[in-house]
VEXKE-451374 format. One line per field, with one value per atom (N, C-alpha, C): residue number from 1; atom name; x, y, z. Coordinates in pm, whole numbers, plus 50000, padded with zeros to 5 digits. Layout:
# VEXKE-451374
vexti	NUM, ...
torse	CA, ...
X	X, ...
Y	Y, ...
Z	Z, ...
//
This chain:
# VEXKE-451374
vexti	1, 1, 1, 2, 2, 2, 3, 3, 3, 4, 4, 4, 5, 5, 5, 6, 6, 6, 7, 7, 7, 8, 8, 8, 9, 9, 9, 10, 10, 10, 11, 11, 11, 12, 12, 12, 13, 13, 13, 14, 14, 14, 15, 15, 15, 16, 16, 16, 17, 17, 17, 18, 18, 18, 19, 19, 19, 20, 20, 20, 21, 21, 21, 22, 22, 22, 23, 23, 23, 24, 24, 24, 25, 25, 25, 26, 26, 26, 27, 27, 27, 28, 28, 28, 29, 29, 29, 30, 30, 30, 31, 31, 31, 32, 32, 32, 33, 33, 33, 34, 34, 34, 35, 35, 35, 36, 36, 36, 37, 37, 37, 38, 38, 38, 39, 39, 39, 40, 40, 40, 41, 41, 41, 42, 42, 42, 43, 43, 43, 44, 44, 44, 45, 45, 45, 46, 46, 46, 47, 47, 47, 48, 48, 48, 49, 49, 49, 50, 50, 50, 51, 51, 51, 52, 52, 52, 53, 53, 53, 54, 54, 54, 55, 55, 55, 56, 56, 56, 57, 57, 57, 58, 58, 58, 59, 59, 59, 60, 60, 60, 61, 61, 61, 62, 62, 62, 63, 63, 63, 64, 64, 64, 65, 65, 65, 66, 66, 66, 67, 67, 67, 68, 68, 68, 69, 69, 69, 70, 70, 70, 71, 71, 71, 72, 72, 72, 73, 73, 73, 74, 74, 74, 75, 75, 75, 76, 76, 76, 77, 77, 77, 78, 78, 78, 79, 79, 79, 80, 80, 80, 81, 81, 81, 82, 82, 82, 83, 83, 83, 84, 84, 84, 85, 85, 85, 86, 86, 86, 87, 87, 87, 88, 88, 88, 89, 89, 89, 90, 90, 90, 91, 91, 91, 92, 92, 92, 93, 93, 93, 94, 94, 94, 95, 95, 95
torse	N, CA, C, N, CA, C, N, CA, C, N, CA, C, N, CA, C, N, CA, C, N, CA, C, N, CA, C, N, CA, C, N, CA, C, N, CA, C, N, CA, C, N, CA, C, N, CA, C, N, CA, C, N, CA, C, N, CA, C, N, CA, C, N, CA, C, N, CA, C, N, CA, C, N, CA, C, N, CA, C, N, CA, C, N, CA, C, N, CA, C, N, CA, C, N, CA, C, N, CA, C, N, CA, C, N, CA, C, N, CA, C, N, CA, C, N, CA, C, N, CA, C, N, CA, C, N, CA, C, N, CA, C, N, CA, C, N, CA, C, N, CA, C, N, CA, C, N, CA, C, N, CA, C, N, CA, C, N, CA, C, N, CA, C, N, CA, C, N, CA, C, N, CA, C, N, CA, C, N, CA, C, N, CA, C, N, CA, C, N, CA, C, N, CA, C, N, CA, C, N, CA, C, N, CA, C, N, CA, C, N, CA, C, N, CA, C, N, CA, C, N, CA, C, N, CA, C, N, CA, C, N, CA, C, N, CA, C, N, CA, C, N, CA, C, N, CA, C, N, CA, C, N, CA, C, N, CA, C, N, CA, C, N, CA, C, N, CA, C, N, CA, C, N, CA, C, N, CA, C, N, CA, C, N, CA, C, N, CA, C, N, CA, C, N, CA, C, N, CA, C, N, CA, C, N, CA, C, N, CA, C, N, CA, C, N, CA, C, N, CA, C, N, CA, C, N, CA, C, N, CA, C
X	74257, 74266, 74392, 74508, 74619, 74570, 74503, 74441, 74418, 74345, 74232, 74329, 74390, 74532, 74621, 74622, 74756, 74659, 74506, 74481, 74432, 74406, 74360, 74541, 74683, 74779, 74804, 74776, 74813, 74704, 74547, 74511, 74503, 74566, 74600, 74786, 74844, 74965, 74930, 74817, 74753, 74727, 74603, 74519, 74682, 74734, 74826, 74910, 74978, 75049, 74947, 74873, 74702, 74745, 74697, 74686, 74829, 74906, 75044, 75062, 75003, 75010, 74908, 74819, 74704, 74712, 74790, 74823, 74893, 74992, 75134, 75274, 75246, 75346, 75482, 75398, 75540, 75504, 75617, 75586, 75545, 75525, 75534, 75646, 75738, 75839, 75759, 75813, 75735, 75592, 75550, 75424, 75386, 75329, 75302, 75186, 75239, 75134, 74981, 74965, 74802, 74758, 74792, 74793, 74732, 74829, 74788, 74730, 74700, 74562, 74427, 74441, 74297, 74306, 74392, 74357, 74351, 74443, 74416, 74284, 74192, 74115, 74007, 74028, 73928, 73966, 74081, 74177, 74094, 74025, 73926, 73803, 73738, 73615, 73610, 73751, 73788, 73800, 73855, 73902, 73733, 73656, 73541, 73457, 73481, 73399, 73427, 73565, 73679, 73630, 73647, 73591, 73416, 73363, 73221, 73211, 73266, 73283, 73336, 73482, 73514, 73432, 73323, 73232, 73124, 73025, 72927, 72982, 73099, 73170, 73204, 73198, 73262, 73152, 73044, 72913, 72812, 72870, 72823, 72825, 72986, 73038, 73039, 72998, 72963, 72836, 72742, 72620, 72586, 72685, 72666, 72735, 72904, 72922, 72857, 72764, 72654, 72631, 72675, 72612, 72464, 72408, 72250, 72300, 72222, 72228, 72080, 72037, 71971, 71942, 72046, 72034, 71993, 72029, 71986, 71820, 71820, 71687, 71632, 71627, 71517, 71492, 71614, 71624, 71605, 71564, 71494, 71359, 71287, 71187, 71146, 71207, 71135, 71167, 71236, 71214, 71108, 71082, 70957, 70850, 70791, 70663, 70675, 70829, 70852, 70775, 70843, 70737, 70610, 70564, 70402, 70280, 70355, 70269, 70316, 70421, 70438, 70339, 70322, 70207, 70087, 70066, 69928, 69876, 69987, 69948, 69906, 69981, 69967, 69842, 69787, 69668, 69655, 69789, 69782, 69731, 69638, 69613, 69686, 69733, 69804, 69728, 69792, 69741, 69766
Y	10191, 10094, 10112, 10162, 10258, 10293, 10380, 10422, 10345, 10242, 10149, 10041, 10001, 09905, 10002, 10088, 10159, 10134, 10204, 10216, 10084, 10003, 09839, 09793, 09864, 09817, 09875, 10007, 10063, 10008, 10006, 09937, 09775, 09710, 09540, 09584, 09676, 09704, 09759, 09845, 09883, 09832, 09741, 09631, 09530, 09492, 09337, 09417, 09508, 09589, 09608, 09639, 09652, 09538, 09422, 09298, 09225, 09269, 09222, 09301, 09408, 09462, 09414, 09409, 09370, 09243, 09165, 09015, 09006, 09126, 09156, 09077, 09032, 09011, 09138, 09190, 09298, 09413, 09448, 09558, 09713, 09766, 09939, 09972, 10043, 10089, 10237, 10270, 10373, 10389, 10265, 10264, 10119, 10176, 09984, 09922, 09744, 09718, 09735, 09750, 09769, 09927, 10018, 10078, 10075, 09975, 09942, 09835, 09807, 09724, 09774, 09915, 09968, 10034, 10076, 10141, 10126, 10007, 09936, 09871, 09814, 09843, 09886, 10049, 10130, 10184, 10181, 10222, 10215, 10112, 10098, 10159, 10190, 10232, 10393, 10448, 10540, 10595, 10544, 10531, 10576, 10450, 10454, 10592, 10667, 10734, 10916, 10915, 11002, 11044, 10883, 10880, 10941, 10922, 10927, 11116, 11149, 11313, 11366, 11338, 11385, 11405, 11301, 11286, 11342, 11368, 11454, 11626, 11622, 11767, 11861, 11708, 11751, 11774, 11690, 11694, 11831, 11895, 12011, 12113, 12127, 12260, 12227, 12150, 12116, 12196, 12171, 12203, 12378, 12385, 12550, 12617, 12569, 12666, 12636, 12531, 12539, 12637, 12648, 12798, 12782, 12871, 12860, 12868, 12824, 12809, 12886, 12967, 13100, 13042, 13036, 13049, 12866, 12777, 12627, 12616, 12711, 12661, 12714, 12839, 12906, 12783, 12782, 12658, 12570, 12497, 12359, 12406, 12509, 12555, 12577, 12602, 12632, 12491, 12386, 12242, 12224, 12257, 12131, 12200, 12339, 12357, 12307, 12348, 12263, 12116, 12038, 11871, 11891, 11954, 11956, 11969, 12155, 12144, 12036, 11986, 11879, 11784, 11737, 11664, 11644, 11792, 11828, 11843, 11854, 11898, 11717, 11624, 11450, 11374, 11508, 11424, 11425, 11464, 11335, 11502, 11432, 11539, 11516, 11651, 11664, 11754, 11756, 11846, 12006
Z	38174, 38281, 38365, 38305, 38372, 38524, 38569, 38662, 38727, 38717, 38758, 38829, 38755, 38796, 38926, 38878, 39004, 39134, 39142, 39277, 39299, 39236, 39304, 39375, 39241, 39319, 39502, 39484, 39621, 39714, 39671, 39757, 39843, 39744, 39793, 39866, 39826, 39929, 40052, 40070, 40198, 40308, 40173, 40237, 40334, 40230, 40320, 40445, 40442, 40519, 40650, 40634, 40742, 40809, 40744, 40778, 40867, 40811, 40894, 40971, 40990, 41106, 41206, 41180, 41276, 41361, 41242, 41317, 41391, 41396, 41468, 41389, 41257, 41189, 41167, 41129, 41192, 41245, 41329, 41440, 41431, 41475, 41484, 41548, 41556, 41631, 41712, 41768, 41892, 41948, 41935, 41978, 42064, 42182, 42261, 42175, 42205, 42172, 42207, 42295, 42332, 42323, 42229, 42171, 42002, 41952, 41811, 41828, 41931, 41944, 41964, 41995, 42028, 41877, 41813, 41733, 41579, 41574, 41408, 41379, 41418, 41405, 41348, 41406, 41355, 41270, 41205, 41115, 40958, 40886, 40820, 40850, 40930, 40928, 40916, 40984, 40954, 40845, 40797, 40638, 40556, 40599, 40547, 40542, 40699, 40674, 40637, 40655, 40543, 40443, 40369, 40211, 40243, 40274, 40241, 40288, 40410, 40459, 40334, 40218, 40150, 40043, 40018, 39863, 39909, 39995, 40071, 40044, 40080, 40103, 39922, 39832, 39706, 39608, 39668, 39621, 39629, 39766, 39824, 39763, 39743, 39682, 39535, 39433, 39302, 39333, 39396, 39385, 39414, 39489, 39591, 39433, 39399, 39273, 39131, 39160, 39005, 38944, 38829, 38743, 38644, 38657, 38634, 38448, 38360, 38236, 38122, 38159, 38088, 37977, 37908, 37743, 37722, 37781, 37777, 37846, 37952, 37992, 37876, 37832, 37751, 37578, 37516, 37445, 37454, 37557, 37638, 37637, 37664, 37677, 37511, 37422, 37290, 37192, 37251, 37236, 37238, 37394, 37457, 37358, 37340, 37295, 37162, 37092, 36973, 36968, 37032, 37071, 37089, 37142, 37172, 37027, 37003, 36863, 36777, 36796, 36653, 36702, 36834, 36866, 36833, 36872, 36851, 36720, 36598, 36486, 36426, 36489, 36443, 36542, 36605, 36675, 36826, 36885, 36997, 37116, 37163, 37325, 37400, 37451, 37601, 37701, 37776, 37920, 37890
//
């Protein structure tokens, strides 16, 4: 839960810092306001869709460097007929 605790902490320090900014509780230095008015904002949705480009992207290349498993399929394969005749030997029809 180590883990779990740190990023709920950084994210409620994010989150409020966001928020006091947005309200204009405290300022930006080098930037006008109607500036960080167009752009805080979108500052979350951004965020949102980051995260989702990064897990699409991580999901991708998991899948592209998948290594094929030979020796599991073939052993999965002398399972299954394993199950069947035991089936077939207690009665039961299959396809």
């Amino acid at each position: 839960m180590a883990r779990a605790h740190r990023v709920a902490t950084y994210a409620c320090v994010f989150i409020l810092i966001h928020l006091l900014i947005l309200f204009a509780v405290l300022p930006i230095p080098f930037l006008e306001p109607d500036i960080v008015d167009q752009l805080l904002p979108v500052i979350p949705w951004w965020l949102l869709v980051s995260f989702g480009a990064y897990s699409l992207a991580s999901l991708g290349l998991g899948l592209f460097t998948f290594q094929d498993c030979p020796d599991a399929y073939h052993d999965l394969l002398k399972e299954i007929n394993d199950a069947k005749n035991d089936l077939r030997e207690k009665g039961v029809t299959m396809d």
